[in-house]
C-alpha positions as CSV (number, residue, x, y, z in Angstrom):
1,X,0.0,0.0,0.0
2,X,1.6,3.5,-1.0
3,X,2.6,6.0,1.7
4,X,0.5,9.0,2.4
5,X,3.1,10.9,0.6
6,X,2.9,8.8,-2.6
7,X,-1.2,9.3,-2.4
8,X,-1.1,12.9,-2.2
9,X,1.3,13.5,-4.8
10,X,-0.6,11.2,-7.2
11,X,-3.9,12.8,-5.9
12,X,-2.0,16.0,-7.5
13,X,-2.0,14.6,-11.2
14,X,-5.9,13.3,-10.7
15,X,-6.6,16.6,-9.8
16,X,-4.6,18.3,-12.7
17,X,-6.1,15.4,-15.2
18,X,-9.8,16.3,-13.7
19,X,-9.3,20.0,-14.2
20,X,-8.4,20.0,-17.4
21,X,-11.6,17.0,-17.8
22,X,-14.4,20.1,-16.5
23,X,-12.9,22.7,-18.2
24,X,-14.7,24.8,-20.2
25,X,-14.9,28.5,-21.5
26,X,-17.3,29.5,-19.0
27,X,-15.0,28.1,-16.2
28,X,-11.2,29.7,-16.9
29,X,-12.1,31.9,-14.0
30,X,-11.1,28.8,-12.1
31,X,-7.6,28.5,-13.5
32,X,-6.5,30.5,-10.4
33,X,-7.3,27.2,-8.2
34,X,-5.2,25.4,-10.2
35,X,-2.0,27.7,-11.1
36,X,0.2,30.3,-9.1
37,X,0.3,34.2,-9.7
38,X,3.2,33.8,-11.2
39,X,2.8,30.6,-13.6
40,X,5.2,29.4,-16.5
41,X,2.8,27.9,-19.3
42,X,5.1,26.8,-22.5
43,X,3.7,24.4,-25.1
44,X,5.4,24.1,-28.7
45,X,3.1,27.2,-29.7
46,X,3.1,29.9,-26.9
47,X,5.0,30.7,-23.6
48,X,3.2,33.2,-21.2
49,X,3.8,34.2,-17.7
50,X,1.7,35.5,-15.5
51,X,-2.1,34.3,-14.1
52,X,-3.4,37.1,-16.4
53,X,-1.4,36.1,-19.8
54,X,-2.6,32.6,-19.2
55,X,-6.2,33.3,-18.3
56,X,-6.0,35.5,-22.4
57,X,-4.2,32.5,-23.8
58,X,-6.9,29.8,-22.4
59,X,-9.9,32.5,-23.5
60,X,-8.1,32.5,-26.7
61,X,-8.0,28.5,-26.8
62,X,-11.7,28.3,-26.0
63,X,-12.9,30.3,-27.6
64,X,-13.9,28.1,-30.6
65,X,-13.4,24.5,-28.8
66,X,-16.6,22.9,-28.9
67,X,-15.2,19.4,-27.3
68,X,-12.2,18.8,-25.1
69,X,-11.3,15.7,-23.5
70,X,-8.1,13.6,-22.0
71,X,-7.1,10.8,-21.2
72,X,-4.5,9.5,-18.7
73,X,-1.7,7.2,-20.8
74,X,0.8,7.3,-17.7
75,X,2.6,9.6,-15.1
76,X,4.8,9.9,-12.4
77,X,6.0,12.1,-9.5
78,X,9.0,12.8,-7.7
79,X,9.1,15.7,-4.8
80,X,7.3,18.5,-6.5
81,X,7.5,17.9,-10.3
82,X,5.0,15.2,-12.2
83,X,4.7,14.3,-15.4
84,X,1.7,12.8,-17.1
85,X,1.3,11.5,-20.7
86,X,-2.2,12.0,-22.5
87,X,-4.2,11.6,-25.2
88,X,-6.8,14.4,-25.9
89,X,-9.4,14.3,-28.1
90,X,-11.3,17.7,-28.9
91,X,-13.1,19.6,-31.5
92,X,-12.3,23.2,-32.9
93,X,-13.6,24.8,-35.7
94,X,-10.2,25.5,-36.9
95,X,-9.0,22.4,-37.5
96,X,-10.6,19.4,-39.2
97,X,-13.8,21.3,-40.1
98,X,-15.1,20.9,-36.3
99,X,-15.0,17.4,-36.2
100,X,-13.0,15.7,-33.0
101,X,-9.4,14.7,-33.4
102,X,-6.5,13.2,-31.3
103,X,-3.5,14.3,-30.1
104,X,-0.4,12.6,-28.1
105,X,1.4,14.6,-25.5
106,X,2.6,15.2,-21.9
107,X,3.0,17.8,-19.5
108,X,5.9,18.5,-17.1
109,X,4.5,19.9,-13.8
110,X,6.1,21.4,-11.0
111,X,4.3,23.0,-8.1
112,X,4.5,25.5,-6.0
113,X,5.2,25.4,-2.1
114,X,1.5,26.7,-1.7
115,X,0.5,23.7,-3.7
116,X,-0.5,25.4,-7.1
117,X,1.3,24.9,-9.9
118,X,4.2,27.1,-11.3
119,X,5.9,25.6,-14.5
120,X,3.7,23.6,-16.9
121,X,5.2,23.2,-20.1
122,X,3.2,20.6,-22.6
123,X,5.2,18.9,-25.3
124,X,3.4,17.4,-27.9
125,X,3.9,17.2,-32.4
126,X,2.6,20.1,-33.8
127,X,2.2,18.8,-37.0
128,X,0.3,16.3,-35.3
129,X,-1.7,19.2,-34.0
130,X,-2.1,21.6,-36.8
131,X,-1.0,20.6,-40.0
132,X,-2.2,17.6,-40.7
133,X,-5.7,18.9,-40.3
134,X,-5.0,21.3,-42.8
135,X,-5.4,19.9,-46.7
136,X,-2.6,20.7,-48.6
137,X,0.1,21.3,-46.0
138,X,-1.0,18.1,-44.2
139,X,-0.5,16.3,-47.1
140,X,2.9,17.6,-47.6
141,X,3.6,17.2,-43.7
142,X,2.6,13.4,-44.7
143,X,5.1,12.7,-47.3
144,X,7.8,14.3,-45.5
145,X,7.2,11.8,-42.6
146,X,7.1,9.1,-45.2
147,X,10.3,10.0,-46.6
148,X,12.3,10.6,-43.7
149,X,11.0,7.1,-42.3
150,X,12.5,5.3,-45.6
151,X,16.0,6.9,-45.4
């Protein structure tokens, strides 16, 4: 059975994972809850610091999500960093014409002494993300892939 300590740092990444599950457009006034004053958010598009920066980035995000969803591949924790792979599946009008999609990544937490969390950075294939959504540069983002993999 797993020490206290190993429950409540797991009970960390359940919270983060369920978060991100309930949130929607009309609830990015809770990020607060979640994230420190002075939060690091990087992903392979942005990096913004600052509650305030992040709260415009996730109003930006949301704005046009229709569907967002993720699930738990694997994670750890060690003292106050976590990582946690995922899959999310979501729908944006941008991308896809609306219809849901799939994307692999993970996120590297680490917390603050006050329990909220300071540095997330999320690492994931853009292309996965973006382009090949998009007809002809996803097609071209395709056969680079396929070329690469046969050299």
């Amino acid at each position: 059975m797993p020490d206290s300590k190993v429950k409540n740092q797991m009970s960390r990444l359940d919270t983060f994972l369920d978060f991100y599950n309930g949130l929607t457009n009309k609830e990015l006034h809770r990020l607060t809850e979640l994230y420190h004053p002075d939060i690091r958010f990087i992903d392979p598009v942005h990096e913004v610091r600052g509650s305030d920066a992040l709260q415009r980035y996730f109003e930006h995000a949301y704005a046009r999500l229709s569907y967002c969803q993720f699930e738990r591949k694997a994670q750890s924790e060690q003292g106050e960093c976590g990582f946690i792979s995922w899959q999310m599946i979501f729908a944006h009008q941008a991308i896809s014409k609306g219809k849901k999609v799939q994307l692999e990544g993970c996120s590297e937490l680490h917390w603050h002494a006050d329990g909220r969390i300071i540095c997330h950075r999320d690492y994931y294939d853009l292309t996965e993300l973006v382009y090949q959504h998009l007809p002809v540069i996803g097609w071209a983002t395709r056969q680079v892939k396929q070329r690469m993999a046969q050299a």
